[in-house]
C-alpha positions in Angstrom: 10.0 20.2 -17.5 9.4 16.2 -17.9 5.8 14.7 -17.4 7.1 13.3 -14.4 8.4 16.2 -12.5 5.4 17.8 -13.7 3.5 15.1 -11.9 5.6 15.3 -8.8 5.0 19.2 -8.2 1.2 18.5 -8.5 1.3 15.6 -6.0 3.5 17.7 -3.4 1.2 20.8 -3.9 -1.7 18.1 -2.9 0.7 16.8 0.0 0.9 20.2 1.2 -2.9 21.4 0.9 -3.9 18.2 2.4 -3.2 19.0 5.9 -7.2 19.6 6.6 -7.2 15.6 5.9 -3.6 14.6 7.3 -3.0 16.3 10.7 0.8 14.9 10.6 1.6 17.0 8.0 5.2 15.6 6.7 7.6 18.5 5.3 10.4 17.4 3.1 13.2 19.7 1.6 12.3 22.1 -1.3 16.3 21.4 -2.7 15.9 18.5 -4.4 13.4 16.0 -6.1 12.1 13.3 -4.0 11.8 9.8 -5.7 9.1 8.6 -3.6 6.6 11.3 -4.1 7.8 11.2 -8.4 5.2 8.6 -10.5 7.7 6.3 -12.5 7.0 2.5 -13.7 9.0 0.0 -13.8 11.1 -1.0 -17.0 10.2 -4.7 -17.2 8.2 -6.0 -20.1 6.4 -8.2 -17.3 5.6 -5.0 -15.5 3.8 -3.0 -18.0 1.9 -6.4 -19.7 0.5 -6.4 -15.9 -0.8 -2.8 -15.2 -2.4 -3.2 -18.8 -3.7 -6.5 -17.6 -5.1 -4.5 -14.6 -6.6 -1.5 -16.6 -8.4 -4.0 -18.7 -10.2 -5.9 -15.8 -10.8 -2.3 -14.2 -12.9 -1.3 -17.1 -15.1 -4.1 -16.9 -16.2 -2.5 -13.7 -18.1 -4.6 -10.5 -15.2 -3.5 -8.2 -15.7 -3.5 -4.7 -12.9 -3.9 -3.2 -9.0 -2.8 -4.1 -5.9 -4.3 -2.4 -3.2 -2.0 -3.5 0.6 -2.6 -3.3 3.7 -4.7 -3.9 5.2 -7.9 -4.0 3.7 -9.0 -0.6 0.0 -7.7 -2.0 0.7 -9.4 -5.6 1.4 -12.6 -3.7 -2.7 -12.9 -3.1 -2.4 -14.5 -6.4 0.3 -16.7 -5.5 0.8 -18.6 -2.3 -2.5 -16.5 -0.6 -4.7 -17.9 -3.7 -6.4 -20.0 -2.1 -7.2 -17.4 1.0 -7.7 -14.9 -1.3 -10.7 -17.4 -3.1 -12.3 -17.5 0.2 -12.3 -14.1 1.7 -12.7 -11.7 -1.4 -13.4 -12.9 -4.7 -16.9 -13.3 -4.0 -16.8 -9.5 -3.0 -15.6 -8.2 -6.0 -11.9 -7.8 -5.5 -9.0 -6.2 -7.5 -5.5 -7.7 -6.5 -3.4 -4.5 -7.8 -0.3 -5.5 -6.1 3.2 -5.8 -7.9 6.3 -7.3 -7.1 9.4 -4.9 -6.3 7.3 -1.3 -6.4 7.4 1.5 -4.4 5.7 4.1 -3.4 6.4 6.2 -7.1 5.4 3.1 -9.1 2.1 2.9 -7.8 1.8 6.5 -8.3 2.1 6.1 -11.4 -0.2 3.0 -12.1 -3.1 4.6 -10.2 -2.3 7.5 -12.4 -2.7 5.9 -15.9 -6.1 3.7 -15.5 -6.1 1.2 -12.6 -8.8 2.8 -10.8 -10.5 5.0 -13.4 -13.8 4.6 -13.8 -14.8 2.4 -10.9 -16.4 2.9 -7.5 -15.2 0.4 -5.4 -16.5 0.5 -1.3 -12.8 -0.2 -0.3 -9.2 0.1 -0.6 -6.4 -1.9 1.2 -3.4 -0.4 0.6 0.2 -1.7 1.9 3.3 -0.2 0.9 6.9 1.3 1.5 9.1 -1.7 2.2 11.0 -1.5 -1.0 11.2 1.9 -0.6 12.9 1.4 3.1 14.7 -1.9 2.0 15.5 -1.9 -1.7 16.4 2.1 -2.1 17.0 2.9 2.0 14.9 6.0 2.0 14.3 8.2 4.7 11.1 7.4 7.0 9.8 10.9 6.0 10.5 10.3 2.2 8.3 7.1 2.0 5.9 8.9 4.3 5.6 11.1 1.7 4.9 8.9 -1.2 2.0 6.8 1.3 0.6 9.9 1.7 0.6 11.2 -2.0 -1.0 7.7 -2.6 -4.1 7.7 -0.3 -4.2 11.8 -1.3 -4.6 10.8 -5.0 -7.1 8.0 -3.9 -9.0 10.5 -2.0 -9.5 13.1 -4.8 -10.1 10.2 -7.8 -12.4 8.0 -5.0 -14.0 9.9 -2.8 -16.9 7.7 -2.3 -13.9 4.6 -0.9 -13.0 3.7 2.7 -9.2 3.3 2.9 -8.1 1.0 5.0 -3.9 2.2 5.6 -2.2 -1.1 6.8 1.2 -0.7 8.7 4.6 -2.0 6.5 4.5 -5.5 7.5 7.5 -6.5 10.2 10.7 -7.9 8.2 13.8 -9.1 9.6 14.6 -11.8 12.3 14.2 -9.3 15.3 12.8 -6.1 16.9 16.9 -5.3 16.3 16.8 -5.5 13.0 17.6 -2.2 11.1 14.8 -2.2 8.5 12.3 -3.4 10.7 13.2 -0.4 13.0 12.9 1.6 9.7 9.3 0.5 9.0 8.2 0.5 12.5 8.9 4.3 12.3 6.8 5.0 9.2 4.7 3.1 10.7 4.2 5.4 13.7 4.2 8.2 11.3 0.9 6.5 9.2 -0.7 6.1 12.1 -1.7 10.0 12.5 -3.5 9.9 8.8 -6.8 8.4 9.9 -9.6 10.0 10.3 -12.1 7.4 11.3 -14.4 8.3 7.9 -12.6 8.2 4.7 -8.9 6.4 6.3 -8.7 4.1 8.6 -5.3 3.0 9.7 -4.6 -1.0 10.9 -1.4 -2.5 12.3 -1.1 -6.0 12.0 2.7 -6.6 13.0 1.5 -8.8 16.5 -0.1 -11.2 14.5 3.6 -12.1 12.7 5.4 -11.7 15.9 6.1 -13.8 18.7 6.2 -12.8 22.4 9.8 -11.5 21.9 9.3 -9.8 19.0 10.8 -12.9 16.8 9.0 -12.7 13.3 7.3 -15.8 13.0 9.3 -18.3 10.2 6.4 -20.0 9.8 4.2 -17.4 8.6 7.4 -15.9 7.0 10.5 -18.1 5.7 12.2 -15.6 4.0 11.5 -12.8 7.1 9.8 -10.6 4.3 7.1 -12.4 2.4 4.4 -14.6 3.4 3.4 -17.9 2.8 -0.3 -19.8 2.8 -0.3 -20.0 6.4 0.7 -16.3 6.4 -1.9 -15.3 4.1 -4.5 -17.3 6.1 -3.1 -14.5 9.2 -3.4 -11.6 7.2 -7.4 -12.3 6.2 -8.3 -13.2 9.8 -6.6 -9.7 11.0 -8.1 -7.6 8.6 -11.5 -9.6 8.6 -13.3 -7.5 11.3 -12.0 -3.8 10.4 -12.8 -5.0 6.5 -16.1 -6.1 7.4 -17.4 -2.8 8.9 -16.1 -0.7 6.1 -17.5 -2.8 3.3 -20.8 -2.4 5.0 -21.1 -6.5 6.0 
């Protein structure tokens, strides 16, 4: 048996003896392996040089806060740097968001050293659209790797708030496919929080318009965001962020 499948039997036996925490239990089929819930990384050199750049900062400690994720959380450092300099690096934050993972790839970075050794009051975490978009898994499969995430967090951190943010809206309209996708994980995410160690926030209104147009400006590409849309994402997490960090 590999180390990974290994890994994924553990994390589905947690899945399944979780339902104390998780009321929305999610079952998936005992047949086959389920690439959501299995830790993998990537194969880029650029990939691994930046989860070891990760583990190294982690190990210097003074970590309050997390932000946990892909492309769209890895873009903090990018066009949301600026944002990201006002809201949170004066509290302590960790931007471990990488462009292009899913749900398995975090897995496995929270699984070799990104958040060993630290006690952090909070963690943001965002995921799933590549898993929806880039592979087209089921709603219940990437249910199922969000919920082996925060189920790992919870038994390595069980001191840290986390803060569950809905998928992000993608896609020109409410029509669009993947959109419709996410929105139903979405729905599914919402029954995890238990208003003491998860809290669950959906943001989509805020990148929305009053027809359910996603907002170009916040969003050129109709997937990632840009300053503006940074500047959006701060403002609607500010309040809910606030309370759990203790402000």
């Amino acid at each position: 048996m590999t180390s990974y499948v290994r890994s994924a039997c553990v994390l589905l036996l947690c899945i399944l003896s979780s339902a104390f925490i998780f009321p929305a239990a999610t079952i998936l089929s005992a047949d086959r392996q389920v690439p959501a819930v299995v830790p993998a990384p990537q194969t880029a050199d650029w990939w691994m040089a930046q989860h070891e750049r990760n583990v190294a900062r982690v190990r210097q400690g003074s970590v309050d806060l997390l932000m946990i994720g892909d492309s769209i959380t890895q873009g903090w450092g990018d066009e949301g740097r600026q944002v990201w300099e006002r809201y949170y690096a004066h509290r302590r934050a960790v931007n471990l968001g990488f462009n292009s993972d899913r749900t398995e790839q975090v897995l496995w970075r929270l699984q070799h050293g990104e958040i060993d050794g630290i006690h952090p009051k909070v963690a943001v975490v965002m995921i799933g659209t590549n898993n929806s978009g880039t592979r087209e898994d089921p709603p219940e499969e990437t249910v199922a790797g969000i919920k082996a995430i925060v189920t790992l967090l919870r038994a390595k951190l069980s001191a840290t708030k986390i803060l569950l943010l809905g998928i992000f809206p993608r896609g020109a309209t409410s029509s669009d496919s993947l959109r419709r996708v996410n929105g139903s994980i979405n729905d599914r995410l919402r029954g995890f929080a238990d208003g003491q160690h998860l809290f669950y926030l959906d943001l989509d209104h805020l990148f929305l318009d009053r027809d359910g147009r996603l907002k170009r400006d916040l969003m050129p590409d109709l997937l990632h965001l840009n300053e503006q849309g940074y500047q959006v994402w701060a403002e609607g997490m500010e309040p809910q962020l606030k309370v759990l960090l203790g402000e």
